[in-house]
C-alpha positions in Angstrom: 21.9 15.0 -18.1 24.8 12.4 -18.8 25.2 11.6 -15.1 21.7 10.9 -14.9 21.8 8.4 -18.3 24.9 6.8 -16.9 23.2 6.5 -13.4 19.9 4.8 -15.3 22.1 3.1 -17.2 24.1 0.9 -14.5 20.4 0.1 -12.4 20.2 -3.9 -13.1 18.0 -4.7 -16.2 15.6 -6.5 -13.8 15.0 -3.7 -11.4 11.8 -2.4 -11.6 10.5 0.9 -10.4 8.1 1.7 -7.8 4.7 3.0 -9.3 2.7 5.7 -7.8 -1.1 4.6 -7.9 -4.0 7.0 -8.5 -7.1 6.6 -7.0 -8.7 4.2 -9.3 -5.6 2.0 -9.2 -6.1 1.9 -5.1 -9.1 0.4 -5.8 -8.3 -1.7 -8.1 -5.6 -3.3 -6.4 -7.2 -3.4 -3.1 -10.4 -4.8 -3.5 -10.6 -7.9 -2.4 -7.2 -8.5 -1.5 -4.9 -9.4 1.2 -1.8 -8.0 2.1 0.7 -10.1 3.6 3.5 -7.5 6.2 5.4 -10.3 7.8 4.8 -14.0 8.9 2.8 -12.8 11.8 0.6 -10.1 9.7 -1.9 -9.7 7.2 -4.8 -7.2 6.3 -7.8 -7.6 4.1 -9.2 -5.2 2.0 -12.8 -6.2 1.5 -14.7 -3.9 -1.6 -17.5 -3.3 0.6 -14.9 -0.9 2.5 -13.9 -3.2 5.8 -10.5 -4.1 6.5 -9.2 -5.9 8.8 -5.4 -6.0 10.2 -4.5 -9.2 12.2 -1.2 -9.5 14.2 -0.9 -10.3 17.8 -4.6 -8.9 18.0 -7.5 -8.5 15.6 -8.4 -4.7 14.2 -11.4 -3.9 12.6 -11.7 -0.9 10.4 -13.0 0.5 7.5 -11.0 1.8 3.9 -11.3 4.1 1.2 -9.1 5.2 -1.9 -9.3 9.1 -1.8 -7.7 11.6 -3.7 -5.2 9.6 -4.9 -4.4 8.0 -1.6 -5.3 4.8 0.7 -7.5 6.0 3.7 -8.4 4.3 6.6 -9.8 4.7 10.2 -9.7 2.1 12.7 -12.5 2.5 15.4 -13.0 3.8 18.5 -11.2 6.8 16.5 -13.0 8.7 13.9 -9.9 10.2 12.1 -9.2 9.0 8.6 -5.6 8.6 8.5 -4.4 8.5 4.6 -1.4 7.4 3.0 0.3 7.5 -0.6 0.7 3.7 -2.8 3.4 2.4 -4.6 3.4 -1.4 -6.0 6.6 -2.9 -7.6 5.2 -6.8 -9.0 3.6 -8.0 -6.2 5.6 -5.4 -3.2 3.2 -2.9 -2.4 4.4 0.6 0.3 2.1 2.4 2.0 4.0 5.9 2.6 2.5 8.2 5.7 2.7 12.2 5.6 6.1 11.8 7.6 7.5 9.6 5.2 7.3 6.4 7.2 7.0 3.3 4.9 4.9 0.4 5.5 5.7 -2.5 2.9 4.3 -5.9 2.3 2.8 -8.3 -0.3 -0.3 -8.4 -2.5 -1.4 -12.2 -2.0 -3.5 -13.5 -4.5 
């Protein structure tokens, strides 16, 4: 127990944690929003359910918060795909089953 108070204990005063969201917290979060991965791209979350990813090429899908995850399918497939959410401030992780981490930021 000290080792863990020590270890708490030395993390920068600034340093915020990573917060798991629940499924109304998906929602909340992702409606209407746009999530910014790197200079060349962005997704938007629309709260009718649509997203859309744009990098070197346009995807059109559709989105759901489920169970306390993100889901999405992106057609011609019909397999919803869903991952867990963390946000830290404005950072927001999309982790997948095999722990594969997909990070960018919530633009306003």
């Amino acid at each position: 127990m000290r080792h863990m108070v020590l270890a708490l204990a030395l993390l920068p005063s600034g340093a915020a944690a990573w917060e798991r969201l629940d499924t109304d917290r998906i929602t909340e979060v992702l409606n209407d929003t746009t999530v910014q991965y790197d200079a060349h791209t962005v997704q938007h979350f629309r709260s009718d359910g649509s997203t859309d990813y744009i990098t070197e090429r346009y995807s059109a899908g559709r989105w759901a918060a489920r169970e306390n995850r993100y889901c999405s399918v992106w057609p011609p497939s019909d397999l919803w795909t869903c991952y867990d959410v963390d946000v830290r401030g404005a950072q927001i992780r999309f982790i997948s089953d095999d722990g594969s981490i997909s990070e960018g930021t919530l633009q306003e």
